[in-house]
C-alpha positions as CSV (number, residue, x, y, z in Angstrom):
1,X,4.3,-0.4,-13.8
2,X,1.1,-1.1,-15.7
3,X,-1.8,1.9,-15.6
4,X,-3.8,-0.2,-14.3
5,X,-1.5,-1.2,-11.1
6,X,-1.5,1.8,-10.5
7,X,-5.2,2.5,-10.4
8,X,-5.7,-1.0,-8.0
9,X,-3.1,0.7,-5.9
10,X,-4.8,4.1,-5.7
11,X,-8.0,2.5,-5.2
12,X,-6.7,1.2,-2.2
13,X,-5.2,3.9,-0.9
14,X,-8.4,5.4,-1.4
15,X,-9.9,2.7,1.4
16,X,-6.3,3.3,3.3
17,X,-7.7,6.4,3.8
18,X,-11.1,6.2,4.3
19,X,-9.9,4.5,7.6
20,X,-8.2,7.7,9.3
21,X,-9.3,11.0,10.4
22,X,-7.9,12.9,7.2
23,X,-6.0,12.3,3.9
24,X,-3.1,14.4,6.0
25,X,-3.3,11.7,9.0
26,X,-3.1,8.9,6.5
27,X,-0.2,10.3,5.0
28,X,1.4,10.8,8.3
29,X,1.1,7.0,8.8
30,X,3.1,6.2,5.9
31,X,7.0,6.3,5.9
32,X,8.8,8.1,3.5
33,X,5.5,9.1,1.9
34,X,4.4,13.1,2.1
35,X,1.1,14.6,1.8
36,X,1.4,16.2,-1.7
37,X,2.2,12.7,-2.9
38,X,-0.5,11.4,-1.3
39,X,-2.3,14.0,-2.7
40,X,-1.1,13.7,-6.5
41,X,-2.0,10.5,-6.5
42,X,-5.5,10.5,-5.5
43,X,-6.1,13.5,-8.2
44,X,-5.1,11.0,-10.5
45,X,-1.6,13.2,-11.3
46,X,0.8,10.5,-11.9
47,X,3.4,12.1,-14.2
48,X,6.0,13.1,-11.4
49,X,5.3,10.1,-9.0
50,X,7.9,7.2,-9.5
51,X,7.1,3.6,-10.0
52,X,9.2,2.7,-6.9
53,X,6.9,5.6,-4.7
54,X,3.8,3.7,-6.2
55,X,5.5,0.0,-4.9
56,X,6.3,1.8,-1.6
57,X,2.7,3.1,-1.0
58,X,1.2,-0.5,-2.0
59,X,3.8,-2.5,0.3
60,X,2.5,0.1,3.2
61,X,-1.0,-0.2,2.6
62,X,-1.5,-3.8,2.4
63,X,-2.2,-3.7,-1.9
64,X,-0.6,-6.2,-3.8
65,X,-1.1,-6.2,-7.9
66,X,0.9,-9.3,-8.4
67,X,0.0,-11.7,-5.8
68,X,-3.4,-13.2,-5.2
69,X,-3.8,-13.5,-0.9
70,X,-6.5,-16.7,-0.1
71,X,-8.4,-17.3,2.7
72,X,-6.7,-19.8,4.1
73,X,-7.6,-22.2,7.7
74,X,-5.9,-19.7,9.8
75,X,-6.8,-16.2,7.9
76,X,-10.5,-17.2,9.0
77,X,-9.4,-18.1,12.0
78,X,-7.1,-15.1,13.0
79,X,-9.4,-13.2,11.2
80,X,-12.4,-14.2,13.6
81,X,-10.5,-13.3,16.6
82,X,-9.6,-10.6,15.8
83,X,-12.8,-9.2,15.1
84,X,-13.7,-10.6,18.5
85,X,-10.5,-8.4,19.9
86,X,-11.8,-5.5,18.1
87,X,-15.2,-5.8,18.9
88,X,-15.0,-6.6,22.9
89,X,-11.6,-4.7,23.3
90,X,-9.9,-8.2,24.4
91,X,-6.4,-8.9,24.9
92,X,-5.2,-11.9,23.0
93,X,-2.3,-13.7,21.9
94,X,-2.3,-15.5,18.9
95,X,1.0,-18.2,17.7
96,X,1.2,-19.9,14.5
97,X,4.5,-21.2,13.2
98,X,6.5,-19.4,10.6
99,X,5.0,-19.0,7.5
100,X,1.8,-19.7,8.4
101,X,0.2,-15.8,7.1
102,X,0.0,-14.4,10.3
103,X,1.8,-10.9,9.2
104,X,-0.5,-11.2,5.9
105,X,-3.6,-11.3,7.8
106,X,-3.1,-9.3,10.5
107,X,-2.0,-6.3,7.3
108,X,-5.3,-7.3,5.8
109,X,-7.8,-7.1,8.8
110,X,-6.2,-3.6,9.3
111,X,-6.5,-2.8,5.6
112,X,-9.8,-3.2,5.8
113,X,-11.3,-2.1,9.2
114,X,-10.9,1.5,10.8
115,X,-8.6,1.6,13.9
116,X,-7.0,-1.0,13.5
117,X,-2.8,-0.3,14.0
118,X,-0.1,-3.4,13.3
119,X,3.3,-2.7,14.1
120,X,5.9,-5.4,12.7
121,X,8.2,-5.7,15.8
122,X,11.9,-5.9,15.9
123,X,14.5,-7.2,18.4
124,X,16.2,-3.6,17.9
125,X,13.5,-1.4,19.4
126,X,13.7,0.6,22.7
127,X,11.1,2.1,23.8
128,X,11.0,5.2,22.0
129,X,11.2,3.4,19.3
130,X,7.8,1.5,20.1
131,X,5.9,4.3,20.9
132,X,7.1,6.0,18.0
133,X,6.2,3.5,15.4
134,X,2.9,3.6,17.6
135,X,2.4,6.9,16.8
136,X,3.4,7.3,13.2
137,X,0.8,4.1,12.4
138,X,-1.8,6.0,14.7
139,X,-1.1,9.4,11.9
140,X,0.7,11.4,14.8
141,X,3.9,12.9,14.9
142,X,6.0,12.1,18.2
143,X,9.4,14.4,17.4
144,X,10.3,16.4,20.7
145,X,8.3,14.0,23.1
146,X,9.7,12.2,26.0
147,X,8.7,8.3,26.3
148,X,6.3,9.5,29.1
149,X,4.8,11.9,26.5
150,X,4.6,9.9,24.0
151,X,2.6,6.8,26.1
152,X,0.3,9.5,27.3
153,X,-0.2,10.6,23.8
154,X,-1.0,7.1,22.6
155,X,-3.5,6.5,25.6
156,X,-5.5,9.8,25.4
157,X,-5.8,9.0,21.3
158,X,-6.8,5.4,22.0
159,X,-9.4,6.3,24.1
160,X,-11.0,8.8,22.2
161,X,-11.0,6.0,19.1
162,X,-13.8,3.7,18.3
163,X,-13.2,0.6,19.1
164,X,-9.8,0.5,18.3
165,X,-7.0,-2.6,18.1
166,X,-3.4,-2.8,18.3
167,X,-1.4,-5.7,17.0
168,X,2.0,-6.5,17.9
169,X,3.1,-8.6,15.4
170,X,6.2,-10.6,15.6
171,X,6.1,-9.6,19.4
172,X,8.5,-12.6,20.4
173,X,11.1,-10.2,18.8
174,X,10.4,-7.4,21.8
175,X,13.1,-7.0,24.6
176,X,11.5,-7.7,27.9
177,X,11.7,-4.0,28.5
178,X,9.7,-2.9,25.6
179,X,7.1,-5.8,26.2
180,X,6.7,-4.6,29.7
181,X,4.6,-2.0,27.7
182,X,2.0,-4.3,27.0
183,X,0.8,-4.4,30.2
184,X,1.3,-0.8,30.8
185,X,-1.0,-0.3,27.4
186,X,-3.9,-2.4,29.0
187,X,-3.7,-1.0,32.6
188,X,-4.4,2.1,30.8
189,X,-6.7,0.8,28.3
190,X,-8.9,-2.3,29.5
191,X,-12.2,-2.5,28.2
192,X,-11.1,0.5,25.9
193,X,-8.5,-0.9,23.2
194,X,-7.8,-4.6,22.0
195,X,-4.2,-5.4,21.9
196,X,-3.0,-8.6,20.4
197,X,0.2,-10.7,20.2
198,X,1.2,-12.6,17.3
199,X,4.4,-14.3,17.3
200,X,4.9,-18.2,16.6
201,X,5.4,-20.1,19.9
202,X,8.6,-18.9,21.0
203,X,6.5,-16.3,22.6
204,X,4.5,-18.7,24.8
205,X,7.5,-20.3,25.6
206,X,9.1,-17.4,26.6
207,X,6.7,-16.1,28.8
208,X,5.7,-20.1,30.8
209,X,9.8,-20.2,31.1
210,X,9.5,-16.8,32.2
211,X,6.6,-17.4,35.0
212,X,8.9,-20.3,36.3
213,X,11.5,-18.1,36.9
214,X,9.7,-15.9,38.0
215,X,11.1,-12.7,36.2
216,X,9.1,-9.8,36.1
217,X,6.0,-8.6,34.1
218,X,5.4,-12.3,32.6
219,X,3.2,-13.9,34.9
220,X,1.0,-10.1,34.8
221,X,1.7,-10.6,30.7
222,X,0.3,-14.1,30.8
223,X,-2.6,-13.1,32.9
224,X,-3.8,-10.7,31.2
225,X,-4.0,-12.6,27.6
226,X,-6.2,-14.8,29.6
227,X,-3.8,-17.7,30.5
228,X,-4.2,-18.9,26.8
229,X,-2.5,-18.7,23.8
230,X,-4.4,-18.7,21.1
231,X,-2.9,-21.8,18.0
232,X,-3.1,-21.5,14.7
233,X,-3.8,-25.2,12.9
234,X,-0.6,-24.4,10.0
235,X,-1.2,-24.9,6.0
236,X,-3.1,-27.2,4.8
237,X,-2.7,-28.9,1.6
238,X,-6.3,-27.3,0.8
239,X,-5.3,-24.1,1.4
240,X,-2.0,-24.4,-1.2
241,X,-4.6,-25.8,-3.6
242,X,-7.3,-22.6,-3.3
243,X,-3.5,-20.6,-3.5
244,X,-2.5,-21.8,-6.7
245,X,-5.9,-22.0,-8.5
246,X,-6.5,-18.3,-7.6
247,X,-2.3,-17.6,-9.0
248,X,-2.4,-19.0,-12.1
249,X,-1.6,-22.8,-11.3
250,X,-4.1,-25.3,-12.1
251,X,-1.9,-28.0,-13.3
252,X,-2.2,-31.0,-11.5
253,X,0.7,-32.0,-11.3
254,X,2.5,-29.1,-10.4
255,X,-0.2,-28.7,-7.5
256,X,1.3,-31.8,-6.1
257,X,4.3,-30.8,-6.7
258,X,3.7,-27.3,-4.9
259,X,2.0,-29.1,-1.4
260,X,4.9,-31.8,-1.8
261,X,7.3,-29.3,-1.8
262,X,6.3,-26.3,0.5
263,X,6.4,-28.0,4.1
264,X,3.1,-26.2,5.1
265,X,5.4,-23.0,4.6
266,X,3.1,-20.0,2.6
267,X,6.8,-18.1,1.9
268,X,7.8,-21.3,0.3
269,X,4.3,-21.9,-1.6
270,X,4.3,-18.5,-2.9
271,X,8.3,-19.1,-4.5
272,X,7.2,-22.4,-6.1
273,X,4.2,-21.4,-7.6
274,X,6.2,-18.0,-9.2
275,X,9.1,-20.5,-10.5
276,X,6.3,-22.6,-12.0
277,X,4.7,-19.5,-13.5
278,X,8.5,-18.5,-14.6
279,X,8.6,-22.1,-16.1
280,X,4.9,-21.2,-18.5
281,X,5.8,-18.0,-19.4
């Protein structure tokens, strides 16, 4: 890894932590990272710290020293609401179809405001597991608490935050039982904390089918986003042209071929555009 990757990373650790309580909290929000790490790096010691523990940190922290991120239709758009979350403490949920940079942007708005928690969801959790990852991206530890502690935990440091936002991304992916929690999180927290949904429309599908059945928690879920999902508008070909102007690719014709190609997918935009750049190297 170049020197200076490493200083673009550092720098932004530098904001990661500026966003926390301490440089030990920070650390504590970071998996497989410990303090004196954190620590060596922002002393600029560098010697014993491997490339791989430098990747790690950046793929944590939201930096990235190879890709250029746009702001693309729905980043402004997400991004907007939300700061409108943040700012009111709302409940929201936001769907957008696969690869349309809802992950991305909900890492970047975090990156960059103070508060801000997003935990990437998976069809595994319990839980324990939920509240944990809560914790650990709030900078707390949660070993030797019950799943009653640990909710209490989260509320009390919630509401002692400034206006603070927690984003379930790729919440479609929860069991029923651990998105039951959502509603638990805003009894608790209404008017106190924003907590968001993101998912692609799987999620509002579940919950409508979910109301008509009438199974518990998802006409109280739907409620209390409102009665609205919030849609994302998808890629644009305007948005894959800003994209590969600002990554190298200002070839007309493989611009064409790149919007052609990526079926308003950014995953897919992002894999043409690096074999073109494969291609001119």
């Amino acid at each position: 890894m170049e020197f200076t990757q490493k200083q673009q990373i550092v720098e932004s650790l530098s904001n990661y932590i500026a966003r926390h309580e301490s440089q030990n909290k920070a650390a504590q929000s970071l998996k497989n990272v410990s303090a004196a790490t954190i620590s060596q790096m922002m002393n600029n010691n560098w010697d014993l710290i491997t490339d791989d523990m430098f990747r790690n940190v950046a793929a944590q922290i939201g930096s990235s020293t190879e890709w250029v991120y746009v702001e693309t239709t729905d980043y402004v758009k997400m991004t907007l609401c939300l700061e409108d979350a943040k700012k009111h403490s709302m409940a929201m949920g936001i769907i957008g179809a696969a690869g349309s940079g809802k992950s991305q942007t909900a890492k970047l708005f975090a990156a960059k405001n103070k508060n801000a928690y997003v935990l990437s969801c998976n069809e595994f959790w319990n839980r324990k597991t939920f509240l944990t990852e809560l914790l650990t991206a709030m900078g707390y530890d949660s070993a030797g608490l019950t799943v009653g502690d640990m909710m209490a935990e989260v509320v009390r440091r919630l509401k002692a935050k400034d206006e603070p936002i927690v984003v379930l991304d790729e919440a479609d992916k929860l069991p029923d039982q651990v998105l039951y929690f959502f509603i638990t999180l805003f009894n608790a927290l209404e008017d106190l904390c924003a907590l968001v949904m993101c998912a692609t429309d799987h999620l509002e599908k579940r919950i409508r089918r979910g109301r008509k059945l009438n199974k518990k928690g998802h006409t109280e879920i739907y409620s209390r986003l409102g009665r609205k999902f919030i849609e994302l508008g998808g890629v644009t070909s305007t948005d894959v042209f800003k994209i590969c102007s600002a990554n190298g690719i200002s070839d007309k014709s493989m611009v064409k071929a790149v919007v052609e190609d990526c079926e308003n997918d950014l995953r897919r935009v992002k894999r043409k555009i690096h074999a073109f750049k494969r291609q001119m190297a």
